[in-house]
C-alpha positions in Angstrom: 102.4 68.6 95.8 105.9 68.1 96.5 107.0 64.5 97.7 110.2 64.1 100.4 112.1 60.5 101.1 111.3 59.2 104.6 114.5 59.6 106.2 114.5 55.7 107.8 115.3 54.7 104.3 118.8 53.3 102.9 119.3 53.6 98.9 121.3 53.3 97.0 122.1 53.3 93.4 122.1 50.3 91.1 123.4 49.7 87.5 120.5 49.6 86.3 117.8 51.2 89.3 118.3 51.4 92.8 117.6 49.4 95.8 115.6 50.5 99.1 115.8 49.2 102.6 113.4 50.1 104.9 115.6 50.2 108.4 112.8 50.2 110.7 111.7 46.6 109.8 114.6 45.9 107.2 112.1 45.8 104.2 113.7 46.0 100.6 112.5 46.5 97.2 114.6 46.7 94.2 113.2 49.5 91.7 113.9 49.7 87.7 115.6 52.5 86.2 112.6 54.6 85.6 111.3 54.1 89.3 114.9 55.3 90.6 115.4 58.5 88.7 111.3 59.0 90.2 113.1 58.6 93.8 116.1 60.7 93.6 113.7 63.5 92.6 111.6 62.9 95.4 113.6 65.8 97.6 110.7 67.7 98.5 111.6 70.4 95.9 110.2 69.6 93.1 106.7 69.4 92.0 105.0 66.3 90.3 104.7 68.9 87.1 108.4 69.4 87.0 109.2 65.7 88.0 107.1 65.0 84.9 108.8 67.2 82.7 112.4 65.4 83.7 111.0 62.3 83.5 109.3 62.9 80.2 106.2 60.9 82.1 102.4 61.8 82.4 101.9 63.7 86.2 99.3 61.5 87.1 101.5 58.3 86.7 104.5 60.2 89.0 101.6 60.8 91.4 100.5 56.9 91.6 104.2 56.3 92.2 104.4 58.9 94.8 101.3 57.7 96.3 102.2 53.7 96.5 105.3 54.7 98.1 103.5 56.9 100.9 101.3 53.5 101.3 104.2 51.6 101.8 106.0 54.2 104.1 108.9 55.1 101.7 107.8 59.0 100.9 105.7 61.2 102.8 104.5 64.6 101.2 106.3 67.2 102.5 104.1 70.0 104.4 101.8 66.7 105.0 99.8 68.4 107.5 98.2 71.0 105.1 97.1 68.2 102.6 94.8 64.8 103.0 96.1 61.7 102.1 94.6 60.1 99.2 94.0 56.8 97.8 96.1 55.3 95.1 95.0 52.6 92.3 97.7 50.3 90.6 98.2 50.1 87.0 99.8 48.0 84.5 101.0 50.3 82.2 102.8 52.3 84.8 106.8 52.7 83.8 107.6 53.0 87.6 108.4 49.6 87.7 109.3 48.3 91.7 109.2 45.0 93.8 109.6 43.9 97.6 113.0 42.1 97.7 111.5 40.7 100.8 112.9 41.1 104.6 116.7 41.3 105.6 116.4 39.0 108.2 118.0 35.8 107.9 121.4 34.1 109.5 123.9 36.8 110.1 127.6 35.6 110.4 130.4 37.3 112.1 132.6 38.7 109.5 135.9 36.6 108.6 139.5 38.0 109.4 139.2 38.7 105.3 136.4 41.0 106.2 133.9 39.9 104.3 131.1 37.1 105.7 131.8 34.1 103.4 132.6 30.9 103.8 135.8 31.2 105.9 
């Protein structure tokens, strides 16, 4: 099974993980170190046995990662019409570490002459 980003999503690398934004509905989640390497090798081609081996993770915790994020609309598998979906089951021992950063939506404020949209 090889697992492909859904292209409506924005990353983009953190210190210390990465952050995703959903741009259909402006979603976010912020994901741990672990959980972003996991991502970037979501490219649709690798396999969940060689994404295990780079990870140095069990393959059925990459798939449970791979699975939550099809749930939440964040990777599809790629070829998806040859295979059925399947459920997925949250753990606590999982390394893929990842929470909702909640919606972008808010007060938006035209930028200042500085550029930027702080207090001007």
């Amino acid at each position: 099974m090889r697992w492909i980003r859904n292209e409506n999503v924005i990353w983009e690398e953190l210190d210390n993980g990465a952050l995703l934004i959903d741009a259909k509905n402006g979603s976010r989640w912020t994901l741990s170190a672990t959980a972003a390497t996991a991502w970037k090798l979501c490219d649709g081609k690798r396999t969940l046995d060689e994404m295990a081996r780079v990870l140095r993770q069990k393959r059925e915790s990459i798939a449970e990662f791979c699975r939550q994020f099809e749930a939440l609309g964040l990777l599809q598998i790629r070829n998806a019409h040859i295979l059925a979906a399947v459920a997925f089951r949250t753990t606590a021992q999982s390394p893929f570490s990842y929470q909702s950063a909640g919606l972008g939506s808010g007060p938006r404020r035209r930028p200042s002459p500085r550029g930027n949209s702080g207090p001007g």
